[in-house]
Structure formats: C-alpha cells, structure tokens
NUKEGU-718505 format. One record per atom (N, C-alpha, C): x, y, z; residue number from 1; atom name. Coordinates in nm, 3 decimals, padded with zeros to 5 digits. Each point is the difference from the previous one (the first is absolute). Example, Ala and Ser with C-alpha at 12.3 -4.5 7.8 and 13.67 -1.06 7.14 Angstrom:
<rs>
+---------+---------+---------+------+------+
|       x |       y |       z | resi | name |
+---------+---------+---------+------+------+
|  01.319 | -00.569 |  00.780 |    1 |    N |
| -00.089 |  00.119 |  00.000 |    1 |   CA |
|  00.090 |  00.120 |  00.000 |    1 |    C |
| -00.035 |  00.105 | -00.072 |    2 |    N |
|  00.082 |  00.119 |  00.006 |    2 |   CA |
| -00.077 |  00.109 |  00.073 |    2 |    C |
+---------+---------+---------+------+------+
</rs>
This chain:
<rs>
+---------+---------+---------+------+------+
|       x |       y |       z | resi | name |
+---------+---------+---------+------+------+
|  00.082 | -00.118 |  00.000 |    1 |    N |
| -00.082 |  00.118 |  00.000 |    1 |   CA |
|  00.087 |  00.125 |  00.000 |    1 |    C |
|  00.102 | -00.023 |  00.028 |    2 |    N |
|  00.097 |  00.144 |  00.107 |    2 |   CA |
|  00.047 |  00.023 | -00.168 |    2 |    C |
|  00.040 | -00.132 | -00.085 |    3 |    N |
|  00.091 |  00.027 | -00.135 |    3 |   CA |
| -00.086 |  00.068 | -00.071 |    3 |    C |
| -00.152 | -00.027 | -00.006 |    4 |    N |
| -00.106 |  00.063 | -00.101 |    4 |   CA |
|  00.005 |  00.113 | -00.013 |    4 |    C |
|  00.005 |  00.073 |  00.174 |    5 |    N |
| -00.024 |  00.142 | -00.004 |    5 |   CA |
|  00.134 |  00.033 | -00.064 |    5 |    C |
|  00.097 | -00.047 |  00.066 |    6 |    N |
|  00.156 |  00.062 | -00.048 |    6 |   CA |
|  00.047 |  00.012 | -00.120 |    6 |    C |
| -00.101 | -00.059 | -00.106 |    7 |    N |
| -00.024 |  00.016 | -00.157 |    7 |   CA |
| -00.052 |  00.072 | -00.013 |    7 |    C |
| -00.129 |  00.006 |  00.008 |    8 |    N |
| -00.095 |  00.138 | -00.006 |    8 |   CA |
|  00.048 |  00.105 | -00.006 |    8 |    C |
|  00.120 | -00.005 |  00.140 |    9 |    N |
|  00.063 |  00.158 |  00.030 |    9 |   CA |
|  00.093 |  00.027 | -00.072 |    9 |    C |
|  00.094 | -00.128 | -00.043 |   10 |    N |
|  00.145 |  00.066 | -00.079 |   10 |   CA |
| -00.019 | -00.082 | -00.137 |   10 |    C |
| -00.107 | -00.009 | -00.038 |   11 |    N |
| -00.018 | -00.008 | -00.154 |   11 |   CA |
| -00.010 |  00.139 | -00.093 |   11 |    C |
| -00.118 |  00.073 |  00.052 |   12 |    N |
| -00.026 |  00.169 | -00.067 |   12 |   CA |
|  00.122 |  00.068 |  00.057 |   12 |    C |
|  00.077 | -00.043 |  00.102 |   13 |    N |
|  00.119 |  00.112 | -00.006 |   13 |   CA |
|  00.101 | -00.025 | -00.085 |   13 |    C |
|  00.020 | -00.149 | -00.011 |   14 |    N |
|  00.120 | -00.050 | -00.085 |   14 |   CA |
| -00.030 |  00.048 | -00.127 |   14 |    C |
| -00.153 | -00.012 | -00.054 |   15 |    N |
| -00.010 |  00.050 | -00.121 |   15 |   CA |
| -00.001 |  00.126 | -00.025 |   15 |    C |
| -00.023 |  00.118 |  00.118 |   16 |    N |
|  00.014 |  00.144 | -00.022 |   16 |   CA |
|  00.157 |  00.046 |  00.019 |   16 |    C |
|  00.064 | -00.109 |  00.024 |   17 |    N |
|  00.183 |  00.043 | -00.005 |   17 |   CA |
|  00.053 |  00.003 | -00.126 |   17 |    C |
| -00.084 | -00.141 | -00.031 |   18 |    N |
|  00.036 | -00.095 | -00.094 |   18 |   CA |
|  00.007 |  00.177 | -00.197 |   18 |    C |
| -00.145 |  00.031 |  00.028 |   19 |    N |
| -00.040 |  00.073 | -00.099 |   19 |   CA |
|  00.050 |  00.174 |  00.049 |   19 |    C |
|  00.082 |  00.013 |  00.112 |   20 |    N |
|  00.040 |  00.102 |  00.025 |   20 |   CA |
|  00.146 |  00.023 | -00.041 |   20 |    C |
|  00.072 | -00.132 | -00.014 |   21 |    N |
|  00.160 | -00.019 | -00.049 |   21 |   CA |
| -00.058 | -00.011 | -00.173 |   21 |    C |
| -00.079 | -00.079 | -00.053 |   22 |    N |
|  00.004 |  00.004 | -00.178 |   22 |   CA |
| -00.071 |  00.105 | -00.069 |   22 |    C |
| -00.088 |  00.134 |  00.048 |   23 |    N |
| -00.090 |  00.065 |  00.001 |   23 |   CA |
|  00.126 |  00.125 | -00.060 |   23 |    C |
|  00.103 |  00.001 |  00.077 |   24 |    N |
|  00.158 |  00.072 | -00.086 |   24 |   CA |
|  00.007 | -00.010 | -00.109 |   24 |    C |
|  00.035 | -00.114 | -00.037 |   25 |    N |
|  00.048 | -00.058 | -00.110 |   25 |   CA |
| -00.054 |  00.060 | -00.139 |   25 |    C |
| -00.141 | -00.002 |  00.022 |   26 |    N |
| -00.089 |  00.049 | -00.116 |   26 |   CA |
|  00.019 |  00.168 | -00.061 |   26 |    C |
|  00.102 |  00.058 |  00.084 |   27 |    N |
| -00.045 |  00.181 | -00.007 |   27 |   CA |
|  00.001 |  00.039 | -00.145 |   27 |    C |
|  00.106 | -00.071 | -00.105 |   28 |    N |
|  00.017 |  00.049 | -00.129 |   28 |   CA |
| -00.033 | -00.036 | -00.090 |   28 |    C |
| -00.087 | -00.074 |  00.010 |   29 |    N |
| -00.083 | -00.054 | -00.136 |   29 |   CA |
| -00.124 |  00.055 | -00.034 |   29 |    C |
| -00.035 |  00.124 |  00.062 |   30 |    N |
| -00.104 |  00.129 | -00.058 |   30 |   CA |
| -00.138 | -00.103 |  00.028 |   30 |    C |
| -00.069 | -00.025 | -00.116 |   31 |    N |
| -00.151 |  00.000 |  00.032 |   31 |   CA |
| -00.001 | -00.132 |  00.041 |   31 |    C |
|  00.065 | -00.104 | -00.020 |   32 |    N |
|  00.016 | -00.125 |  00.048 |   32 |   CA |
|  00.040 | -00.031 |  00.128 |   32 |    C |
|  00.084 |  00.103 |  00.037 |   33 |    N |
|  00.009 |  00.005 |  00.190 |   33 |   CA |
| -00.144 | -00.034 |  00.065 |   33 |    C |
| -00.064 |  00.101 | -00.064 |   34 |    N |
| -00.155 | -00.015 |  00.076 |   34 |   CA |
| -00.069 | -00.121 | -00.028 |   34 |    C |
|  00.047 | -00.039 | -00.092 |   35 |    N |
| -00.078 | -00.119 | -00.105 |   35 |   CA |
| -00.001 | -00.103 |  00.141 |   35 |    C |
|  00.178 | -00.028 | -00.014 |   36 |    N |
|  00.053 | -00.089 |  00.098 |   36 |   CA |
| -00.028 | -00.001 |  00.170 |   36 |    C |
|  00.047 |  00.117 |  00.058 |   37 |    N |
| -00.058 |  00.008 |  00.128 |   37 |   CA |
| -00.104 | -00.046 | -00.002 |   37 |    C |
| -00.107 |  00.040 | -00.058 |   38 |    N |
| -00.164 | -00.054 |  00.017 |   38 |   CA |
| -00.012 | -00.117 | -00.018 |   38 |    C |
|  00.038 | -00.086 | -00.065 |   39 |    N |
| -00.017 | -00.122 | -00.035 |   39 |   CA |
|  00.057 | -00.097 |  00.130 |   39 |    C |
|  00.091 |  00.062 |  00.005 |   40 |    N |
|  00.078 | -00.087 |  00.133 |   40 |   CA |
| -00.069 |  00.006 |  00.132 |   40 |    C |
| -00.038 |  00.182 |  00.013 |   41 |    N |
| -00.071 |  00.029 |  00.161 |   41 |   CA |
| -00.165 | -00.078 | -00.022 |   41 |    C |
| -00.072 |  00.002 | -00.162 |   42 |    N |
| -00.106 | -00.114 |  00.065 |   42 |   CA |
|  00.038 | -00.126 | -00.028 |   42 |    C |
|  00.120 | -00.067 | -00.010 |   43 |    N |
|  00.035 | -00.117 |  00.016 |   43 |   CA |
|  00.065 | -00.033 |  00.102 |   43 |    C |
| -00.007 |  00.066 |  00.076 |   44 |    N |
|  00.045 | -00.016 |  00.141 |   44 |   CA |
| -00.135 |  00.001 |  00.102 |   44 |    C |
| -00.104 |  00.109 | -00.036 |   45 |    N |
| -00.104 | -00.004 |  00.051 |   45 |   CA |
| -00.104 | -00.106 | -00.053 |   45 |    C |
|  00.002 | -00.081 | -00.086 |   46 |    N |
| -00.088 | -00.103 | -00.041 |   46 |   CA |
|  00.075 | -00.145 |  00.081 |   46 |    C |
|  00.150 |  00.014 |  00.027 |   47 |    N |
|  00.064 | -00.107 |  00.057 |   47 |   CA |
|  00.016 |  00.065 |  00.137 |   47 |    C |
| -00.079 |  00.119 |  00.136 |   48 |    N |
|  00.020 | -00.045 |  00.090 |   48 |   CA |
| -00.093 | -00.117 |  00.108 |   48 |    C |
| -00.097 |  00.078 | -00.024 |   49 |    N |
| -00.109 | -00.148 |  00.044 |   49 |   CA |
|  00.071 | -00.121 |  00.005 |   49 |    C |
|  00.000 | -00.055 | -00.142 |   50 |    N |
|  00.094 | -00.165 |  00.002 |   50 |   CA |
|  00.135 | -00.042 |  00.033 |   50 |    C |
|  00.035 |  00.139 |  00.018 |   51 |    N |
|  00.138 | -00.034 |  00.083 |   51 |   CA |
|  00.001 |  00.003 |  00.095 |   51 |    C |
| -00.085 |  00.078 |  00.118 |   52 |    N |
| -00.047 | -00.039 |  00.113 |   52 |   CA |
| -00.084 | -00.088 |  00.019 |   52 |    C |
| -00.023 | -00.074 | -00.035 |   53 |    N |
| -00.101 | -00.121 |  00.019 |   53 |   CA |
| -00.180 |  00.016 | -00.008 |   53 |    C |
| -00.005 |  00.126 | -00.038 |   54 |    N |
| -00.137 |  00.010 |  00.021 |   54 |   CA |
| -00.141 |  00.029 | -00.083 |   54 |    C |
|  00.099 | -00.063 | -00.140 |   55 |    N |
| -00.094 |  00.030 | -00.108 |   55 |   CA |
| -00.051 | -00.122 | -00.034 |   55 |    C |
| -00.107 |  00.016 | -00.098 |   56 |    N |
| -00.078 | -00.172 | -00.063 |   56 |   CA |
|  00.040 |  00.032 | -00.165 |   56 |    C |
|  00.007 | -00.126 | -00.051 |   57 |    N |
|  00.084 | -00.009 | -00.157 |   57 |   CA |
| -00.131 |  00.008 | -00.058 |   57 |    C |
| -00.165 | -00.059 |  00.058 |   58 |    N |
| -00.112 | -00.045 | -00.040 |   58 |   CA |
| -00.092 |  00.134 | -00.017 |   58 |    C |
| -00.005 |  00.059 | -00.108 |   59 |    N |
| -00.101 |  00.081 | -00.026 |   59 |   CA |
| -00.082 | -00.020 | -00.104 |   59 |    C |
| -00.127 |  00.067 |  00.040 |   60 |    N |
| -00.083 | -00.108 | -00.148 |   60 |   CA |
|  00.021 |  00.105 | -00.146 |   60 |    C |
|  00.057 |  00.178 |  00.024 |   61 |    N |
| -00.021 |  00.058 | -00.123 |   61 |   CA |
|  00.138 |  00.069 |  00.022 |   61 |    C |
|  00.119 | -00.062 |  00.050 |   62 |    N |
|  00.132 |  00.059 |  00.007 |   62 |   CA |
|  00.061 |  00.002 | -00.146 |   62 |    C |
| -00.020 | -00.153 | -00.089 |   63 |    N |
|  00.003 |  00.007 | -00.141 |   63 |   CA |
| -00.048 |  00.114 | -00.083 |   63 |    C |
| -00.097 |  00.072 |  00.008 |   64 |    N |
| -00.045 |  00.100 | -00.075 |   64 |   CA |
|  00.099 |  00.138 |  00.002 |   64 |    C |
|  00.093 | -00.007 |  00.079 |   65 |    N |
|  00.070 |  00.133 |  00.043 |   65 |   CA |
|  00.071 | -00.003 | -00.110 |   65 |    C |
| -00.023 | -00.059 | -00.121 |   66 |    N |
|  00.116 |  00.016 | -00.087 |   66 |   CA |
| -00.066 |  00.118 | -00.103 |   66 |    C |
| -00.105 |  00.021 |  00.005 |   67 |    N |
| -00.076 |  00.106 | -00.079 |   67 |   CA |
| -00.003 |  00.130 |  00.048 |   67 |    C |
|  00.028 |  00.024 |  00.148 |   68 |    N |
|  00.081 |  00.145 |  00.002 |   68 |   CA |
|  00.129 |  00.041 | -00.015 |   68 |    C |
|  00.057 | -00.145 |  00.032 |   69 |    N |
|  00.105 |  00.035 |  00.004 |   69 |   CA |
|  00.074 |  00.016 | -00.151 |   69 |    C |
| -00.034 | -00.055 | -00.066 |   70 |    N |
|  00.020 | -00.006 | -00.165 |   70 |   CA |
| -00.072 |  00.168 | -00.045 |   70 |    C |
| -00.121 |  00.049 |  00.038 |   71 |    N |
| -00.005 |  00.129 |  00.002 |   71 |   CA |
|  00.072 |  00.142 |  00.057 |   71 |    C |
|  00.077 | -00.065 |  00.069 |   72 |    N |
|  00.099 |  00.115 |  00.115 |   72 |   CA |
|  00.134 | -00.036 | -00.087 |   72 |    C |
|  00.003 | -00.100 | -00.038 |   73 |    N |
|  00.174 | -00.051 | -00.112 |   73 |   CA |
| -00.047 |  00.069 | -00.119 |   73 |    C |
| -00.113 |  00.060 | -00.047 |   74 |    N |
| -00.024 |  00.031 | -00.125 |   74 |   CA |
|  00.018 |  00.196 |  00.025 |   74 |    C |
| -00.080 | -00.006 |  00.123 |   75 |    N |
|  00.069 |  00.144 |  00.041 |   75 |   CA |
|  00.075 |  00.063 | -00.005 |   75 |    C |
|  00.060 | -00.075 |  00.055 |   76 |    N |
|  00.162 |  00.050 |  00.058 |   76 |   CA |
|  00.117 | -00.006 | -00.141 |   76 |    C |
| -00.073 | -00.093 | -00.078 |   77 |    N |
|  00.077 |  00.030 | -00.175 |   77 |   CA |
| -00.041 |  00.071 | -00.066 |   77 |    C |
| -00.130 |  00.081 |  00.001 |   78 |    N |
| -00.018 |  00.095 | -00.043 |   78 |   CA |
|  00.062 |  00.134 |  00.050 |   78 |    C |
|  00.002 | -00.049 |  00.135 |   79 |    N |
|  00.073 |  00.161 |  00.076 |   79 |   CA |
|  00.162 | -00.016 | -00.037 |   79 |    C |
|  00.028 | -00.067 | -00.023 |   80 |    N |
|  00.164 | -00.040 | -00.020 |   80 |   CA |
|  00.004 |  00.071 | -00.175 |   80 |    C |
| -00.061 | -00.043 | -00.062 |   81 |    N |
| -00.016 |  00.039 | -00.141 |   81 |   CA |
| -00.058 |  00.134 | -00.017 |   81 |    C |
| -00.029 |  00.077 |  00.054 |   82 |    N |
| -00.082 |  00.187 | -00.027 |   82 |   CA |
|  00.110 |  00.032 |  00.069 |   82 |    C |
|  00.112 | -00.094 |  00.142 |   83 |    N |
|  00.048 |  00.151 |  00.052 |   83 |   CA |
|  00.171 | -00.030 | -00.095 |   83 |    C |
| -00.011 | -00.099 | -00.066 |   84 |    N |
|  00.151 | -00.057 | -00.078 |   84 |   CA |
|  00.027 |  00.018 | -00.142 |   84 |    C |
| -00.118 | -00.064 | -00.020 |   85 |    N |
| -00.028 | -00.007 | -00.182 |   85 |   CA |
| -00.084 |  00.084 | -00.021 |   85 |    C |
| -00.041 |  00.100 |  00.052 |   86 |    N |
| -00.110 |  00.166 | -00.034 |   86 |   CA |
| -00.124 | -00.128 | -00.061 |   86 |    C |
| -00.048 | -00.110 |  00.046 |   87 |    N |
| -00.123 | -00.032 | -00.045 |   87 |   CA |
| -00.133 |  00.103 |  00.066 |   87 |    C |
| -00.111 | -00.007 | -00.119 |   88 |    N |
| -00.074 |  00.061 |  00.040 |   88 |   CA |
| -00.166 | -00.021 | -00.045 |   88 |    C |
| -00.046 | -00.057 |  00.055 |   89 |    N |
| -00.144 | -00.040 |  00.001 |   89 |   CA |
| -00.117 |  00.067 |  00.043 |   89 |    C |
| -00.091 |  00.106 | -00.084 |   90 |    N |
| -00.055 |  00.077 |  00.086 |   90 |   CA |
| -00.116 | -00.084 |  00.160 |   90 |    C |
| -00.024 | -00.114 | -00.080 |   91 |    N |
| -00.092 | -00.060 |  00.060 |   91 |   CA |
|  00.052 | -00.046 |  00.148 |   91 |    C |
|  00.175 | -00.004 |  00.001 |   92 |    N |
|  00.023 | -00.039 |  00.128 |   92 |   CA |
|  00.118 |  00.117 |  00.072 |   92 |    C |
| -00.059 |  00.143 | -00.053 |   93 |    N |
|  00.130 |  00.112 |  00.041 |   93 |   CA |
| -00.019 | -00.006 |  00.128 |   93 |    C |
| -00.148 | -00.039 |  00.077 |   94 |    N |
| -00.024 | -00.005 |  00.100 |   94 |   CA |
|  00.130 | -00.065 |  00.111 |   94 |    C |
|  00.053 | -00.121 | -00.025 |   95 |    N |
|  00.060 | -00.115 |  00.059 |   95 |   CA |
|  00.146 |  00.017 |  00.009 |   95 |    C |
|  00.061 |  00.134 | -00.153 |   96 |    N |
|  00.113 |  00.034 |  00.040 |   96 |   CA |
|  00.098 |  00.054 |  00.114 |   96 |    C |
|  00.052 | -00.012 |  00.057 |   97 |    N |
|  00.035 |  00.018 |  00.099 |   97 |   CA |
|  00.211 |  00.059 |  00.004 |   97 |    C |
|  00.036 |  00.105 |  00.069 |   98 |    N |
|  00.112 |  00.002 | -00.033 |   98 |   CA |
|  00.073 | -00.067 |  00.178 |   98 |    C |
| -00.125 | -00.014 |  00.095 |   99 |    N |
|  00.045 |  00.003 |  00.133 |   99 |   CA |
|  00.023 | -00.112 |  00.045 |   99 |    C |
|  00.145 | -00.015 |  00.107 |  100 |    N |
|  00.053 | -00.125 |  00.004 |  100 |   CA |
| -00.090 | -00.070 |  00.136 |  100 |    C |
| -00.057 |  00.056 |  00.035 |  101 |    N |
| -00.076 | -00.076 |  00.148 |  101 |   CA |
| -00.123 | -00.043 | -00.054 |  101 |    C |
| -00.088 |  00.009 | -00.108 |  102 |    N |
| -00.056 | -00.017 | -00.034 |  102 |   CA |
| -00.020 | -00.135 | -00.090 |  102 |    C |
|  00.148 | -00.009 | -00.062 |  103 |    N |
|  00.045 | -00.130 | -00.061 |  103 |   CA |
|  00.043 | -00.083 |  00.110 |  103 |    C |
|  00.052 |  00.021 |  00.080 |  104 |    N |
|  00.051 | -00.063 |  00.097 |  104 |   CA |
| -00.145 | -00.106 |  00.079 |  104 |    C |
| -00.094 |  00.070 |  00.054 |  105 |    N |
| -00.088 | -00.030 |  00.073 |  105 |   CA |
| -00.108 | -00.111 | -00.125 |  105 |    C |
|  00.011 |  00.084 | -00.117 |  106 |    N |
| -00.104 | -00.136 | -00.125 |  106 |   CA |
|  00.098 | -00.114 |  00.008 |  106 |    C |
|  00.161 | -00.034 |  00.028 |  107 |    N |
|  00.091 | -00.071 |  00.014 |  107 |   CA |
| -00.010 | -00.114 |  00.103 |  107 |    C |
| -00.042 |  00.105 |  00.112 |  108 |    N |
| -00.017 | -00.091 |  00.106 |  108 |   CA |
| -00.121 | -00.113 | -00.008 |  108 |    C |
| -00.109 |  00.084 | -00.045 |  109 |    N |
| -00.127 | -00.060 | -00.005 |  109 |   CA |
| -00.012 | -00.131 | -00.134 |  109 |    C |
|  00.112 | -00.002 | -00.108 |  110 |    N |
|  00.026 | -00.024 | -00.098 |  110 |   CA |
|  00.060 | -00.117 |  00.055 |  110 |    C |
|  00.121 | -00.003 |  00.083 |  111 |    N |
|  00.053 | -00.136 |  00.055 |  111 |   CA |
| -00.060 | -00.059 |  00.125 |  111 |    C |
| -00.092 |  00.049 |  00.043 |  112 |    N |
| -00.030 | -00.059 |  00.111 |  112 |   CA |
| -00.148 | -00.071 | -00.069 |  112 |    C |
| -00.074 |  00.053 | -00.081 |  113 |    N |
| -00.085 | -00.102 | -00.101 |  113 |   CA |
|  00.066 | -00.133 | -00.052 |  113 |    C |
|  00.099 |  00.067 | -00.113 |  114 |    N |
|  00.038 | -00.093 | -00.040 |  114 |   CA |
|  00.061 | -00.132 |  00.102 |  114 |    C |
|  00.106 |  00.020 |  00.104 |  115 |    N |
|  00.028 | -00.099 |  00.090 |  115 |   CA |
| -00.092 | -00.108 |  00.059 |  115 |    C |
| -00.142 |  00.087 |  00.081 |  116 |    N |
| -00.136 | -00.043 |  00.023 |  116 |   CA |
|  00.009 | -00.061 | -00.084 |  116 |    C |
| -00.078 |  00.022 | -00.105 |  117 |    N |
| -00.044 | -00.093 | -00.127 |  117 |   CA |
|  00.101 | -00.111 | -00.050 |  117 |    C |
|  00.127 | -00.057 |  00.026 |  118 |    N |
|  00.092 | -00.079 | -00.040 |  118 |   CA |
| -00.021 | -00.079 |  00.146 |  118 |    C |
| -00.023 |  00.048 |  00.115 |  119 |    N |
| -00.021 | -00.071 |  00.142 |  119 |   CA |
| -00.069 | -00.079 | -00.014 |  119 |    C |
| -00.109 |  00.051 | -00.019 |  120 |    N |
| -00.119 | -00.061 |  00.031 |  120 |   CA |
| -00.096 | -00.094 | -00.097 |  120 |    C |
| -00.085 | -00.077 |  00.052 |  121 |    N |
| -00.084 | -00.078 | -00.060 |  121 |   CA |
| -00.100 | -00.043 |  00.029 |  121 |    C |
| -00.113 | -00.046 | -00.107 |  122 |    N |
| -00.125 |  00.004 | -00.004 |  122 |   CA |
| -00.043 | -00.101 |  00.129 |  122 |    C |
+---------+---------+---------+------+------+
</rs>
C-alpha cells in the first residue's frame, strides 16, 4: 500500500523534471518548438494516471479520439503553412494563427488524444 502511494507521489514529479530538463532542448526550432513541447507535455499528461497506477485501459468510446485528434493535426498544418509558406484560405483565415501558446496548448490536446486513443480499448 505504502509503494502505491509512493508512485502516485514521485511519478508526476519524475515526469515534471523529466519534461523540465528536455523542454530546453527545443528553443531553436521556431514553430516546431511549440509543435514539440505540446506533444510531449500532453504525452506526459495522457501517461500520468497509468503511471501512477490509477487509470483503466477499458473505455467504451476512447477509440473515437482519433477524429479530433486528426482534426487538431490538420490544424496545426494549416497554421504551420499561412505562418511559413504565406498559405492562404479565406475560408480558414479564421484558424491562422502567428501565436506560440496557442500552438502549443492545440499540441498538448493533440498528444494527449492521440496517446488516449493508442491506450485504450473498446
């Protein structure tokens, strides 16, 4: 019982060290920094539950997460393409975006779907 909790506790820290030492690494690769951080910080947040022991693999519509998340990957290439390659679509000028927290955070939500959805099963 004493080991359960002692996971619980130094699992989300190991992983907030863990993404505080490689979270550097990324500074110079411009719009892909954000790309990357995000992907990793919700792949860290879709893997803390199960790394502390306290998630279920069994969901009945965890499979379906692949349809936002395939919509947030379609995003985020459009925003990569208007702020790189001057693409320009009036129908989606809306979605352009030049701001990096903004990519960052569709990133997070982007890998922490996708991870979910590779976890889990019907």
């Amino acid at each position: 019982m004493f080991t359960r909790k002692l996971v619980v506790v130094l699992v989300p820290l190991l992983i907030a060290a863990v993404l505080c030492r490689i979270f550097p690494l990324f500074d110079n690769l411009g719009f892909f920094s954000n790309v990357a951080r995000g992907l990793l910080l919700g792949g860290g947040l879709a893997l803390l539950l199960p790394l502390s022991g306290a998630g279920k693999r069994k969901e009945p519509f965890g499979y379906l997460l692949w349809v936002p998340a395939l919509l947030l990957a379609a995003t985020v290439t459009y925003q990569y393409g208007a702020a790189s390659l001057g693409w320009r679509v009036p129908m989606l000028a809306l979605l352009a975006t030049h701001n990096g927290q903004t990519v960052l955070i569709e990133c997070a939500f982007l890998g922490y779907m996708a991870l979910t959805c590779l976890r889990t099963r019907p």
